[in-house]
N, C-alpha and C positions, 0 to 999 in steps of 0.2 A: 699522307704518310711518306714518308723516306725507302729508299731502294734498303732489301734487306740485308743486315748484316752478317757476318761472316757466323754466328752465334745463332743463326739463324732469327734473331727477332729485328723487328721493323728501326731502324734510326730517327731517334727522334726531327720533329720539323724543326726548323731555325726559330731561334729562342725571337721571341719579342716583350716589349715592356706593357704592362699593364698599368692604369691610368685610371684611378677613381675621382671619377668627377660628381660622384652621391655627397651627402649628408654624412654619412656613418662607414663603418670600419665596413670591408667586403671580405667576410670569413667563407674559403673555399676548400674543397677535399682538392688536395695537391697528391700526385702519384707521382713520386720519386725516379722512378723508371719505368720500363712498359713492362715492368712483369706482375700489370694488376692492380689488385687492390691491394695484398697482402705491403704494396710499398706506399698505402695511401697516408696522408699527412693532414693537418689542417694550416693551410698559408692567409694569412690577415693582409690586406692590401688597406695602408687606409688612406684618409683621403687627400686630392691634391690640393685642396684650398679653393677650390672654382667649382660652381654647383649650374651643372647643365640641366638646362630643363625648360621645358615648352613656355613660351610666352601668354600666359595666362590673359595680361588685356588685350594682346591680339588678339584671340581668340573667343573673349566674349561678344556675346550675340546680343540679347535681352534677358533680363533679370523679373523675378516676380518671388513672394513670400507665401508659402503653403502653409495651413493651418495642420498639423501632425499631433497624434497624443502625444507626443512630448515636447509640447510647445511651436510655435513657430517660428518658421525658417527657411532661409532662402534660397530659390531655387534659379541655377542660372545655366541658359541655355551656352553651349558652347558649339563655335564650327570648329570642323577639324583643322588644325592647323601647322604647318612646319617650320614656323618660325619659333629659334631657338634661341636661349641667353645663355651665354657664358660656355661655348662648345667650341674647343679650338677647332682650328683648321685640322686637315689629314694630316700624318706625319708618317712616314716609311719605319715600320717596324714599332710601332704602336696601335694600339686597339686601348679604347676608352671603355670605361664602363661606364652606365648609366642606369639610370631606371628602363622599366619596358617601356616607359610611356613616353620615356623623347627617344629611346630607340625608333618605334613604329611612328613617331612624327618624322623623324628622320630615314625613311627607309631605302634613300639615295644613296648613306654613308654607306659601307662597307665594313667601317673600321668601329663600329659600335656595338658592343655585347653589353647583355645584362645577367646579374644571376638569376642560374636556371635549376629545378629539382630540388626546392626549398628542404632543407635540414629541420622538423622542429621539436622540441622540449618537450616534456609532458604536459607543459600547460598549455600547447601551442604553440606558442611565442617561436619565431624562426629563428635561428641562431647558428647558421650557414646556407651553402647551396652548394649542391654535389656538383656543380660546373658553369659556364656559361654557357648562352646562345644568344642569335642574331636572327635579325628577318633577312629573308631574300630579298633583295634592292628590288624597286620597282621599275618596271621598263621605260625609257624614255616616254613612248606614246604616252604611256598615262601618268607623267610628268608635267604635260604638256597646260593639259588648263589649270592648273596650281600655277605654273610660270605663269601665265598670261595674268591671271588673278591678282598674284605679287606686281607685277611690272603695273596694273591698272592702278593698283593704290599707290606705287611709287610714284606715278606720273602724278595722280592727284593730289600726292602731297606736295609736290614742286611748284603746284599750279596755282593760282590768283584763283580768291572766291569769285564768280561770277555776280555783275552788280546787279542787287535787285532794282534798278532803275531800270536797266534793258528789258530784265527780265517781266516787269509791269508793263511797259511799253510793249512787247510782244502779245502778251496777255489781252493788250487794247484793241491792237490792230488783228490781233484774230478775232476778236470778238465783233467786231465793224465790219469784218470781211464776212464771217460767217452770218450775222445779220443780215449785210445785203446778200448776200446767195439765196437768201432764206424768204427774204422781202420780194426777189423777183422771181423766185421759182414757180410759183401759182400763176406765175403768168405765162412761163414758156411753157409750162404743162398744159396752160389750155391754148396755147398757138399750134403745138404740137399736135394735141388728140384734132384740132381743125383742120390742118393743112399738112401734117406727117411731117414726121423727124427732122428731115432732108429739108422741108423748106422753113422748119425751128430755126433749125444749124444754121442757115444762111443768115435768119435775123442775129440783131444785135445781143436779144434779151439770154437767148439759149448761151453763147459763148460767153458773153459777161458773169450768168450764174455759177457754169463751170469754173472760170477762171476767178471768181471769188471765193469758192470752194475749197479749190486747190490750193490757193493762196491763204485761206482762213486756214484751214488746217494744218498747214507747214507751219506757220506761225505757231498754231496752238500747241504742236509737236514740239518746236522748238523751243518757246516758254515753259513747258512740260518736263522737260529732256534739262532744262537750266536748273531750274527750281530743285529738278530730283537731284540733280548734281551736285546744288549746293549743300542738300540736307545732308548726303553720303558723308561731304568733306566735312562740313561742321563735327558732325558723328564721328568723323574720323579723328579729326583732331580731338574733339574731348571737350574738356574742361579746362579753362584757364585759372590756377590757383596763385594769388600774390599773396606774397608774403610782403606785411609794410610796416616791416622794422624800419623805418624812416633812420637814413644813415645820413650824418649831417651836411655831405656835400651835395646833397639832393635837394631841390625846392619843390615844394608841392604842387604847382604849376605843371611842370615839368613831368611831375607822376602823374596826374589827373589829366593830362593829355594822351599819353601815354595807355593809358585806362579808358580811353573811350575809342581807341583804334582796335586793343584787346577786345572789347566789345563786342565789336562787329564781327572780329575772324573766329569768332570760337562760341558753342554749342553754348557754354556758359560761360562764365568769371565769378569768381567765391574769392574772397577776400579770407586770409585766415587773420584770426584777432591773434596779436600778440597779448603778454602781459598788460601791456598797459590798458587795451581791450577788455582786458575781462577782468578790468576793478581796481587793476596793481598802480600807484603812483611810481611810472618805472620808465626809463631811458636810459638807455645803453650809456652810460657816463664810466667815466674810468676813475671817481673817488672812491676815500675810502670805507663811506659806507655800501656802495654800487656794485665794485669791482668783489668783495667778496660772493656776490650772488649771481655772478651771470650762469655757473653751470646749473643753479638751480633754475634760472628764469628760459633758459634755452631749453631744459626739457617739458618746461609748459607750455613753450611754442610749439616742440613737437608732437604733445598731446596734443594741441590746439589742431593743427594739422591732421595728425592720425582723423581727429573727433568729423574732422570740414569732407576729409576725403570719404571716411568712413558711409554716410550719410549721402555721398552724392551717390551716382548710379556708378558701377563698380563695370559697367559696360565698354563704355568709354574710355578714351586715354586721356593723360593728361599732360597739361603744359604748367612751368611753374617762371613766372617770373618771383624775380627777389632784391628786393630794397632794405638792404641790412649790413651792418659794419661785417666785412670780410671775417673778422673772427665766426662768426654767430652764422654766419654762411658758410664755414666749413663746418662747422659744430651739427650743424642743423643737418645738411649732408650727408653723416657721418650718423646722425644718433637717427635718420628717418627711415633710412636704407636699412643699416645694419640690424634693428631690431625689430625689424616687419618682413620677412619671409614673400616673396613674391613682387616685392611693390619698386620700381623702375620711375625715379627722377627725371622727366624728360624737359631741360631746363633749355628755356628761350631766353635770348638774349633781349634785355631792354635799353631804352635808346640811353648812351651817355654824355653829360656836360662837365663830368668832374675831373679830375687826375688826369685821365685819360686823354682828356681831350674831346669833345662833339664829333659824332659821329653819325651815319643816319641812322633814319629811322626804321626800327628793323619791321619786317614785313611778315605776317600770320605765318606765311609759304615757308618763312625760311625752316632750315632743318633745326632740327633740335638735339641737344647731346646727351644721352644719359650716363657717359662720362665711366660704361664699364671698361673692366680692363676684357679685349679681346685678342685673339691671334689677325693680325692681316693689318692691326692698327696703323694708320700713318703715320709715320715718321714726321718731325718736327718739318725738316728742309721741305721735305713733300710737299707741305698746304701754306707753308709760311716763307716762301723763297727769298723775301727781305729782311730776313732775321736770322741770326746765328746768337747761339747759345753763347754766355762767356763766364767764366768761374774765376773769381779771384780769393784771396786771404790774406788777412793784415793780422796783425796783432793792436791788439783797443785795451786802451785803460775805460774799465766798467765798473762804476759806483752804485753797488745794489743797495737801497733803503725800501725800509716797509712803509708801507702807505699810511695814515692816520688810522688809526683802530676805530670801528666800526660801534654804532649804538649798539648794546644786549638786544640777541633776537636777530641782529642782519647779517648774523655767517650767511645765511644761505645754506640750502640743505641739497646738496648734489644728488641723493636717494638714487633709485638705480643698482648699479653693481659693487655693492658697498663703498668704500671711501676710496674714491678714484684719485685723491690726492698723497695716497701710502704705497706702499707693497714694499714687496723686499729690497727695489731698486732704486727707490725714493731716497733724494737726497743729493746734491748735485756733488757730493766730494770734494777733495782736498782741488781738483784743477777748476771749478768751477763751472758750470753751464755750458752747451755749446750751441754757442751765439750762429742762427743760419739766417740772411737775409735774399728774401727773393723778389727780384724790382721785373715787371713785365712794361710798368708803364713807369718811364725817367721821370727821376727828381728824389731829392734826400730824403729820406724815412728818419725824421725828426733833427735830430743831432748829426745823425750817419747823412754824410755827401755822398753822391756820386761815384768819388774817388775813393774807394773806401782803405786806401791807405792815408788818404789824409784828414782821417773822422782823430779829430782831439777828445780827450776825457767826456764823459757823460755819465749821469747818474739816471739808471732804471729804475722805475718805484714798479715796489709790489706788494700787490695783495696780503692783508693781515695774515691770512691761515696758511700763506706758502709761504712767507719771510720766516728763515729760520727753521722751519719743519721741513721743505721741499728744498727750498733755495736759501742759501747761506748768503747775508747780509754782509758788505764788508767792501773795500774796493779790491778788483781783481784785476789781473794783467791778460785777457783769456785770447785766442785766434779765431777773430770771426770769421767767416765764409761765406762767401755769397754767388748766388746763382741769377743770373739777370739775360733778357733781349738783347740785344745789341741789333743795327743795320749791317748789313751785309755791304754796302756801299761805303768806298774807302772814305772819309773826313765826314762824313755824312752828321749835319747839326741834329738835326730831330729823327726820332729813330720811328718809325709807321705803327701805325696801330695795327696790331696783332687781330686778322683774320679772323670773324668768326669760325668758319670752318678748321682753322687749329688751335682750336681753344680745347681739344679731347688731348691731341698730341703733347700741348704744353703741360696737359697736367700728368701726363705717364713722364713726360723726364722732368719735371720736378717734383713728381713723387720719387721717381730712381733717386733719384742725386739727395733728397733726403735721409730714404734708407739707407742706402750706401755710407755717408758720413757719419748716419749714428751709427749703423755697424761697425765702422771703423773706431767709433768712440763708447764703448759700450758703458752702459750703468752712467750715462751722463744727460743730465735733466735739458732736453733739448727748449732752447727759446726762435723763436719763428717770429722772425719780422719782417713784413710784407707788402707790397705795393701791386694789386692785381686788383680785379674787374670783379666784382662779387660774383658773377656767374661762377667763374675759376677757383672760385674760394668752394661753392657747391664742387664743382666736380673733384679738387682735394679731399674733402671731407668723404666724397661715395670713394674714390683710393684707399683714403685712410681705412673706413670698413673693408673692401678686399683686401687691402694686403694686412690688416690684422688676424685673417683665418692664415695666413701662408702659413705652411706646415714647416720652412726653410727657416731657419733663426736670421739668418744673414740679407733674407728676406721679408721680412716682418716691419712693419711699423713702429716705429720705437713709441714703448708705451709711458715715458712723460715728456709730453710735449704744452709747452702753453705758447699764448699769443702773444707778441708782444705790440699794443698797439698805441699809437699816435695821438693823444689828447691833449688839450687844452697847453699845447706848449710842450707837454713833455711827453717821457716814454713809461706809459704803466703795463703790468702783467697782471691782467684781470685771473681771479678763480676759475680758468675755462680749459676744461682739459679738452685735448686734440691729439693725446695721443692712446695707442692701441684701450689702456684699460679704462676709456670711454666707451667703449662698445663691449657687447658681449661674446665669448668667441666662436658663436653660430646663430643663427637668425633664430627669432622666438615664432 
């Protein structure tokens, strides 16, 4: 409370901002001044677009299904745990709200309130809270083995599985050590009870058992101590989920090697069936029977998905590599995240020989991105000190034609959130599309060079059900933009392959510089055409779902976006929507 004032009541404390980082609106009894209740109010805090809350598979333990009168269902043990998603940093003169339940996971923060002194209706139902509150922080000391706990998994996750070749070999020689201790001990036990201790000791037989002993057991401890090691780590890591939309710059060779290293570093490996798997004669092709259907073919990969995940053990974390044309790896991203509540992409990098360039072979240990937006994120320069961002814009002559009309029956059925190819903003207007190209890895995106003031006319095909209803057919004179890598190194011929470690970075500023541009071009049908690493394409797509909850208009995803991608010679825009009303505007 404040020194009192001249009126004699208390002055209020220094104003600070409040911060819903819930699900739902936070209706609070507000009091106008301190003269009570008679100045009480009801204030609505809603929310800021980012939902903090305990990390759910960190925290499971083991799982098991209980028979109940109302059917059965599962029961899963959980440890306490204080790893949090989506919780900014402290900031001075801010206090977050939260649930109680990442509050008291978080009981270090200071700056975390929940509502408190629930308001509720006649039916129940709450529908305010007369205030907040917060826990008292906990004391260093008993901080102390949580750190220690944290820091042991992180070291484990840095670390090389232990080979079980040592670890057998250990296994042997304790067992041949412990043997012979075993095989001569009968015998210094009866030298001993004949001649005492002292003159055992002296013989050979007594110190050799000892010393096999000791030696058998250190062994057996240490092949013990390996073994257990490695099951923790396996458990730790999870499950390895591929996805094998075979993208056509990839050979099968290449994945099936690939797939037997996956193997060995991970608890399991589940293949999830795409379309073609489960019956469909289907391949990512960009004609024009194909290209009307990808939005409907991409949410049966992500059924396929939900169905693979669903069914494995819910214990475990998981790893996701992905073999899939860039489009269908942002899409995929975008529709697995956004309409599953809880569920965290933790996407490893697989080895590359396309576009990119060869690179090595990535390794179980390495980290993994799950590609949320957080506070403390690096900065591009930070992890990628070879590369600077560069933006240019040209004006292009663009020859939009429709693709060939598709047999009766192959629209493809988007289903989902009704017709994601309408709404009020549909329609690319009198200035036509804004054309945005993003190159991470050099060379022309079809027709477009390099230089992209000197890209000459080109004709873009599209999809039957967007020609015309989305995107106006016709040749336009429109200013494209493009956002690309570049080396930091002055004349520099070939520009370095972009870090895994800022492949989270790269995709926060080219989500920025997307939003940004459509904001700047509002109600304009955006086209995205792109040259990155499929990983990068997933972590777009989990952007694209956060920044379509942003409460900020100016920050929002622009909701039509298509692909525009690289086929058989030219440039088509399959039926694939990528922008905000692909997802729905809160997790299901």
């Amino acid at each position: 409370m404040g020194e009192p004032t001249k009126s004699g009541q208390a002055a209020l404390p220094p104003g600070e901002r409040l911060v819903n980082l819930t699900e739902h609106d936070v209706v609070l009894v507000s009091r106008n001044g301190s003269d009570g209740v008679a100045g009480q109010s009801l204030a609505c805090i809603p929310p800021e677009g980012l939902f903090a809350r305990v990390d759910d598979g960190a925290a499971r333990l083991r799982e098991r299904m209980i028979d109940t009168e109302s059917g059965v269902v599962r029961l899963t043990w959980l440890r306490r745990s204080g790893r949090l998603l989506d919780l900014p940093a402290p900031k001075a003169g801010t206090r977050y709200v939260v649930s109680r339940v990442t509050a008291l996971a978080a009981r270090d923060r200071g700056d975390l309130v929940f509502p408190f002194d629930e308001i509720r209706d006649e039916h129940g139902r709450v529908t305010g809270a007369r205030g907040l509150a917060s826990f008292r922080p906990r004391s260093a000391v008993w901080r102390l083995p949580g750190a220690w706990r944290a820091a042991a998994r992180e070291r484990r996750r840095g670390r090389p599985l232990d080979k079980q070749t040592l670890t057998g070999v250990l296994f042997a020689v304790a067992t041949a050590l412990l043997s012979g201790a075993l095989a001569l001990f009968p015998g210094a036990l009866d030298e001993a009870k004949a001649s005492g201790w002292g003159v055992a000791w002296a013989a050979w037989t007594l110190r050799l058992t000892v010393v096999f002993a000791v030696a058998g057991l250190a062994a057996l401890i240490g092949a013990a101590w390996r073994w257990h090691r490695r099951g923790v780590m396996l458990e730790e890591r999870g499950t390895a989920y591929v996805i094998e939309e075979q993208a056509i710059t990839w050979r099968h060779e290449e994945k099936e090697s690939v797939l037997a290293d996956v193997g060995a570093g991970f608890a399991a490996v589940l293949r999830v069936p795409g379309p073609a798997e489960l019956g469909s004669n289907w391949r990512w092709e960009a004609g024009g029977r194909a290209a009307p259907q990808w939005d409907a073919r991409v949410d049966e990969l992500v059924s396929s998905f939900w169905a693979v995940h669903y069914n494995d053990s819910q214990v475990t974390g998981n790893a996701v590599f992905v073999w899939a044309p860039w489009p269908v790896a942002m899409a995929f991203g975008a529709r697995a995240t956004a309409r599953r509540r809880g569920l965290v992409l933790h996407v490893r990098q697989r080895p590359g020989y396309g576009a990119a360039g060869p690179h090595r072979r990535p390794r179980p240990d390495d980290v993994a991105h799950d590609f949320i937006r957080r506070e403390g994120l690096p900065v591009l320069a930070g992890v990628a000190a070879l590369h600077e961002p560069v933006v240019a814009s040209a004006m292009v002559t663009m020859t939009i034609k429709p693709l060939s009309a598709p047999l009766p029956g192959q629209h493809g059925c988007p289903g989902g959130y009704g017709d994601r190819h309408s709404g009020p903003d549909a329609g690319d207007g009198d200035e036509g599309p804004l054309l945005l190209i993003v190159r991470v890895t050099h060379g022309p995106a079809g027709p477009i060079p390099l230089d992209l003031a000197r890209t000459g006319p080109f004709t873009m095909y599209v999809s039957p059900g967007l020609a015309g209803r989305v995107i106006r057919a016709g040749t336009k004179i429109v200013r494209a933009h493009e956002w690309r890598l570049a080396s930091r190194a002055a004349g520099a011929e070939r520009v370095p392959e972009l870090p895994w470690r800022g492949f989270p970075a790269a995709a926060e500023a080219i989500a920025d510089w997307v939003v940004a541009l459509a904001a700047a071009h509002p109600c304009r049908v955006v086209l995205l055409a792109t040259r990155i690493p499929q990983e990068l394409g997933v972590g777009l797509g989990v952007q694209l779902g956060q920044r379509s909850w942003d409460r900020t208009p100016s920050q929002q995803w622009p909701r039509q976006v298509y692909p525009v991608f690289h086929a058989g010679g030219r440039l088509v825009v399959p039926a694939l929507q990528l922008g905000a009303g692909s997802v729905p505007s809160r997790r299901v």
